[in-house]
C-alpha positions as CSV (number, residue, x, y, z in Angstrom):
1,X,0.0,0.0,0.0
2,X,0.8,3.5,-0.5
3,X,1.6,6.2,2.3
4,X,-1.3,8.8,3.0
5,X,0.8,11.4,1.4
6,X,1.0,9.4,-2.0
7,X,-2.7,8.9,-1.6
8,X,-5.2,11.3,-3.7
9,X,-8.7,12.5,-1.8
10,X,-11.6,12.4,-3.6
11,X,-13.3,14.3,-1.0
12,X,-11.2,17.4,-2.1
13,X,-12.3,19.4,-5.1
14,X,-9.0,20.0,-6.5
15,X,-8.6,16.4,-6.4
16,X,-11.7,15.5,-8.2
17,X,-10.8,17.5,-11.3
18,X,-8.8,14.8,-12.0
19,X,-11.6,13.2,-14.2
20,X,-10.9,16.1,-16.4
21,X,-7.7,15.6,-17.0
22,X,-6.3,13.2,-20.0
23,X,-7.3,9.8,-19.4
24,X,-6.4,5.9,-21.3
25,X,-9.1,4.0,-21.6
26,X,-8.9,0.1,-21.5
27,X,-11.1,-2.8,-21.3
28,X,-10.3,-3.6,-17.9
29,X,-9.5,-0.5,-16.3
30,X,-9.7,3.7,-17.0
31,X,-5.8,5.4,-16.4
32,X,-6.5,9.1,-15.3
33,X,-3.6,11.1,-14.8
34,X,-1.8,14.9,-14.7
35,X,1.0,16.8,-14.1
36,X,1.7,17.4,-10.5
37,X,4.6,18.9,-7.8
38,X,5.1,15.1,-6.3
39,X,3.3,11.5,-7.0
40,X,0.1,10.6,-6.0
41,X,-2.1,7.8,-6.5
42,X,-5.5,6.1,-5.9
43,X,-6.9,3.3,-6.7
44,X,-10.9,3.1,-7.2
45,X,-12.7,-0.1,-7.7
46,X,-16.6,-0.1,-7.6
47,X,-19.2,-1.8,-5.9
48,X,-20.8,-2.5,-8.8
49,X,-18.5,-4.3,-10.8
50,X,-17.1,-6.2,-7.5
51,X,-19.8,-6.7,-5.2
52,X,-17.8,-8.3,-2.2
53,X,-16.2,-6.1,-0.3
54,X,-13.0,-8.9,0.3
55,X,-12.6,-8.9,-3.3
56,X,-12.9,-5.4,-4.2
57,X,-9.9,-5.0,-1.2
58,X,-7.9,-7.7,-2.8
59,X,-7.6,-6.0,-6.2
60,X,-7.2,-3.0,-4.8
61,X,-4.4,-4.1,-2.6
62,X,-2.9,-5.6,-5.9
63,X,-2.9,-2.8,-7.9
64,X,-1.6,-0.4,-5.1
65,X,1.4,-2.5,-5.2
66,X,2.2,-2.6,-8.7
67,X,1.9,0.6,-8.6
68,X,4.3,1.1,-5.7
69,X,6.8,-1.3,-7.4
70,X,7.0,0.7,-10.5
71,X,8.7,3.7,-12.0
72,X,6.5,6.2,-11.8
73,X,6.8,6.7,-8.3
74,X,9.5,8.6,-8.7
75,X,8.1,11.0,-11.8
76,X,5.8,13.7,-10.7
77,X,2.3,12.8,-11.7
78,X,-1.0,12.0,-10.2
79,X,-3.1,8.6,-11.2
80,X,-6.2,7.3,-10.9
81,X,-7.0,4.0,-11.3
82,X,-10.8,3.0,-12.0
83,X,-11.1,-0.6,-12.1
84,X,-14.0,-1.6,-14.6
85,X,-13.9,-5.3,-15.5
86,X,-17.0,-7.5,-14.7
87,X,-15.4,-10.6,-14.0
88,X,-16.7,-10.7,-10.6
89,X,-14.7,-14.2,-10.0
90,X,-11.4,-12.6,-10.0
91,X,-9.3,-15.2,-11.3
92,X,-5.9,-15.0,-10.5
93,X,-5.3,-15.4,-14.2
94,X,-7.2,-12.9,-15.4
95,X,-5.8,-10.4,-12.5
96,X,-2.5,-11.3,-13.6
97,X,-3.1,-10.3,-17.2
98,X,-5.0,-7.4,-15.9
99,X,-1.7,-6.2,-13.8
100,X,0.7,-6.7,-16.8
101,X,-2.1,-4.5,-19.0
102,X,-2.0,-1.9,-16.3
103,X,2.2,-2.3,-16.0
104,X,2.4,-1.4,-19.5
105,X,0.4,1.7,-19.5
106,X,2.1,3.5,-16.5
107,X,5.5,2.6,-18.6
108,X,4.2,4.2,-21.4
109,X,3.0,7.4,-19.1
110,X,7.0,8.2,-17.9
């Protein structure tokens, strides 16, 4: 996981804007990101695509740390990570391919 600093706050209205900002699109998952003084992060996944609460933690503790294990922490950008994928299972497989998909788009962002 990341430190509260490296977190962004939704509940602040300079972070929301965010959503405005460029954005890649993928089957699995919606990359926001910006220009910013330091590196920030969050990691949203909703309720409605994983409706247990264990599993929507577990992929969110799985992406936090591929994103904490990668490059970009040390460029200067904020990200937002929307999970979107249905697969309600998710299979370790499919999280796997999921991860590399995301791995390769925050490499393409520095």
């Amino acid at each position: 996981m990341l430190n509260k600093k490296q977190k962004l706050n939704l509940s602040l209205p300079q972070d929301r804007k965010i959503f405005q900002e460029k954005k890649i699109k993928s089957k699995d998952f919606t990359l926001f990101f910006r220009d910013a003084d330091r590196f920030r992060a969050l990691v949203v996944v909703p309720k409605k695509c994983v409706p247990l609460a264990v599993d929507r933690n577990r992929i969110r503790r799985l992406i936090y740390n591929q994103i904490k294990n990668h490059k970009i922490v040390e460029e200067k950008k904020e990200v937002l990570v929307l999970y979107q994928s249905k697969d309600t299972a998710g299979s370790k497989l499919f999280l796997k391919k999921t991860l590399r998909e995301l791995e390769e788009t925050l490499s393409n962002l520095i």
